[in-house]
Each structure stands twice: as structure tokens, then as C-alpha cells.
N, C-alpha and C positions, 0 to 999 in steps of 0.2 A: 418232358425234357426241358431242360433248362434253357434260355434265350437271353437275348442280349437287347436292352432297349436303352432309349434316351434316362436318364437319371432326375432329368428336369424339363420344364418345359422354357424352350429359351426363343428370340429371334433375333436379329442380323440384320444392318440395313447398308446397302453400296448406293452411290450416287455412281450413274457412266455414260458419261456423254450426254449428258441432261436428263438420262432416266433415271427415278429414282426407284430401287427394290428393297423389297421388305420382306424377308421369310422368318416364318416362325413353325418349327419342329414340337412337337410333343407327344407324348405316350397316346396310346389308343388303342380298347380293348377290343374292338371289331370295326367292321367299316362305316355303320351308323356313326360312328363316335369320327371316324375317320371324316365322314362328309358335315358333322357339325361342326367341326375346324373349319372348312372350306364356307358355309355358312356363314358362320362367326368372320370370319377376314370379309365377307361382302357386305355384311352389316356395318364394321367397323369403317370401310373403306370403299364407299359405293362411289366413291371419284375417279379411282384407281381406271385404268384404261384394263388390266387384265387382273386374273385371280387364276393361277395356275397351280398344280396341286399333285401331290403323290404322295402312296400310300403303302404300309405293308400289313398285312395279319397273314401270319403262316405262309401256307398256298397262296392264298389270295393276294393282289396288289392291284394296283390300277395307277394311270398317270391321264391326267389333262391339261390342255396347250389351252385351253381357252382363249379361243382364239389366234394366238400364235401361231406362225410356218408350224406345219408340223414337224411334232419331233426334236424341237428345240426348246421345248419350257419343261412339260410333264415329265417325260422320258431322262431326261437328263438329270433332276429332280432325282427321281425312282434309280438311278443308276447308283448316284450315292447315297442314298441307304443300302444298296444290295450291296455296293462295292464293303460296305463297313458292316457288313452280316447282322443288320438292324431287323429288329421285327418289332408286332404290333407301336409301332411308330407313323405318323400321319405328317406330313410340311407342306406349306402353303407361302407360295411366294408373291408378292404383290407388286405388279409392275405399275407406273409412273410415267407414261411415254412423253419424253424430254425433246422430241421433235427430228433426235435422227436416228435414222434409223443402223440398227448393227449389225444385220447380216446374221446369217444362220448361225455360222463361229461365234459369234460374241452373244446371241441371245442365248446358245448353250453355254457358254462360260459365264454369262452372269448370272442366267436360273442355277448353274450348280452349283457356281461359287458361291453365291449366296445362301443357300440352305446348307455348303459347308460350315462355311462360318459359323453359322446356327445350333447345327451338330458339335461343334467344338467347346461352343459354348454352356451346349447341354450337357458333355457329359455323358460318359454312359452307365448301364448300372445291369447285373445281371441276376436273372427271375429266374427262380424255381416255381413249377408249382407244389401247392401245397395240397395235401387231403385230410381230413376230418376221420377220425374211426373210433370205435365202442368199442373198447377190450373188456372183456368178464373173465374173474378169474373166481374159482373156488374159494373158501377159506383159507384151507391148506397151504394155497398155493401164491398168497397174496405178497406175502413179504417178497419170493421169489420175484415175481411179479413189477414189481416197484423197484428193485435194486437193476433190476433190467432195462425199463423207461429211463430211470434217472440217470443211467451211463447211455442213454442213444443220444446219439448227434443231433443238434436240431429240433429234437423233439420236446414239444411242450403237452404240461400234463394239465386237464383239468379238476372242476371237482369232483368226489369219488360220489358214488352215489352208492347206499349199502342194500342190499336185499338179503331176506333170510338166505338163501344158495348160495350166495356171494357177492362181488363187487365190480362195478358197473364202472370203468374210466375211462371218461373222455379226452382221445389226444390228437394233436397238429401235429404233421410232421413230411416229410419233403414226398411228394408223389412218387419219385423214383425209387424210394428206399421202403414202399409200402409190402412189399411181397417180401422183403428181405426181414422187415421186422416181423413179418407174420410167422415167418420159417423159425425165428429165433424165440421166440416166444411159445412156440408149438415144442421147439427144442428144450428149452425152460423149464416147461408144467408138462411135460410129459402127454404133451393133446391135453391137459384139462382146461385150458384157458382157450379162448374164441377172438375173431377179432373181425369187428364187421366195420367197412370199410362204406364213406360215404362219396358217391356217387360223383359229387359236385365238386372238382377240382377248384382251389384259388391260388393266389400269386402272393409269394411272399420276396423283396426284394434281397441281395448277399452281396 
């Protein structure tokens, strides 16, 4: 199924009331990836008084106040991504504590405000996955074959590979549209053609 994620990786910075915040959004293909952002900003900014952080892949998300009131850094965070139907997307906002203090209201308005800004900046961009598969077609049935790949949407053809029985083509083409090109290609070659489909989904950006 196709999603919707950040386009680029971008960050944001506000000054308020003498704090200073810093978030920065970007893609992320699982939570590992997700938590070496959060890494990566303590490395960068080991001064910072906070490092609060939220996350999404599919199911999965997670938010941390680090340190902050509960409930007003992470959570807030993680709301706008959900609010903007964002996934595999990871932000990390860096707080600066300027000496006064803002009250629940305003540390949630500036962790969110701030990773909107961020979000705005990024952009967004929407994934398909992709899958890999090994169509073989007869002799017979190859020209058919070919005049079919080369009118499908999206799809990319590799190089053929020739066996005495026939011919062996490797093609890229959108995960969702994988049983539908199988139906069409069985309709095609009358069942003589095959199509063996790999396993390992990837992401291709539209």
C-alpha cells in the first residue's frame, strides 16, 4: 500500500522566551533508523538541556518527553505526524532552556510548533512499494509478451536472459499492481508464460 512520507529531510529552529528549539524531521525505514536520529541530535547537541523525539513506521510509533512534564514534548510531536497521515517519518526536537519556564500550554505549542515548521519545510512525497519478479515466456509467445510489459504503467523491464525453452525477463513494477499483472499476462499467453514474484518488497518514490 502506498504512504505518505517527508520528501526531504529538513529542520526548524524558534527562539521563546529564551528557549531555544531545534527540530529536525526525516524519512525512516524502521525504528532503528528512527532512534539513530535521536542519537545523532545528542551527539550533535550534548549542551542542549532536552532531546525529545517521535516516531512513526506503520503500527508502530513511539514519543519521549525526555525529561519534560509529561506529555508535552513527545506526544505533541507524534500528534503532528498522525494529524498529517505521515509514516515511516522519525523528528527530534532540541530544546535550549532559556531560563523560564512555559507551562504545559506553551511547551506543547512549541515541541509542535516546531516540528511543524520542519514538516512544512520537508515537504512531502508519496511511496509505492515496489517488487522485483521473473516473467518466462515461451518462444511463441514472446513478442506477445513484450507488447504487454511495455504498455504496463510503471513498469520497468530488465535484461532478457535467452534459454533454449525460452525467455527469462526481469521486471520492477508497483507491489499493488503484482497479481493484476500476473492475471494479464496468464490472459496474454494463454497459461504459457509464468511469473515468479520476489519476495522482498522496496520503495520507489511518485
Amino acid at each position: 500500500m502506498p504512504f505518505t512520507t517527508v520528501a526531504d529531510r529538513a529542520q526548524a529552529q524558534r527562539t521563546i522566551r529564551g528557549s531555544r528549539f531545534l527540530a529536525v524531521v526525516a524519512s525512516v525505514a524502521d525504528p532503528d533508523e528512527a532512534q539513530r536520529l535521536v542519537e545523532e541530535a545528542r551527539a550533535l547537541h550534548p549542551d542542549a538541556s532536552h532531546h525529545c523525539s517521535a516516531w512513526r513506521v506503520g503500527a508502530q510509533m513511539a514519543a519521549d518527553d525526555d525529561g519534560e512534564p509529561g506529555g508535552t514534548a513527545g506526544r505533541p510531536m507524534l500528534e503532528v505526524l498522525l494529524k498529517r497521515d505521515l509514516d515511516r517519518v522519525g523528528a527530534v526536537c532540541v530544546r535550549w532552556f532559556g531560563g523560564t519556564k512555559l507551562g504545559a500550554g506553551g511547551l506543547v505549542r512549541a515541541y509542535g510548533g516546531t516540528v511543524a515548521q520542519a514538516l512544512d519545510l520537508a515537504g512531502e512525497v508519496i511511496v509505492h512499494e515496489t517488487v522485483t519478479a521473473r516473467v518466462f515466456a515461451p518462444y511463441p509467445r514472446v513478442d506477445v509478451l513484450h507488447r504487454l510489459l511495455d504498455g504496463w504503467p510503471e513498469l520497468r523491464k530488465g535484461e532478457p536472459v535467452y534459454a533454449p525453452s525460452g525467455v527469462h525477463i526481469p521486471v520492477t513494477l508497483r507491489a499493488d499492481r503484482s497479481g493484476e499483472l500476473s492475471e494479464a499476462i496468464a490472459d496474454a499467453t494463454a497459461g504459457d508464460a509464468e511469473v515468479t514474484l520476489d519476495e522482498r518488497p522496496e520503495r520507489t518514490d511518485s
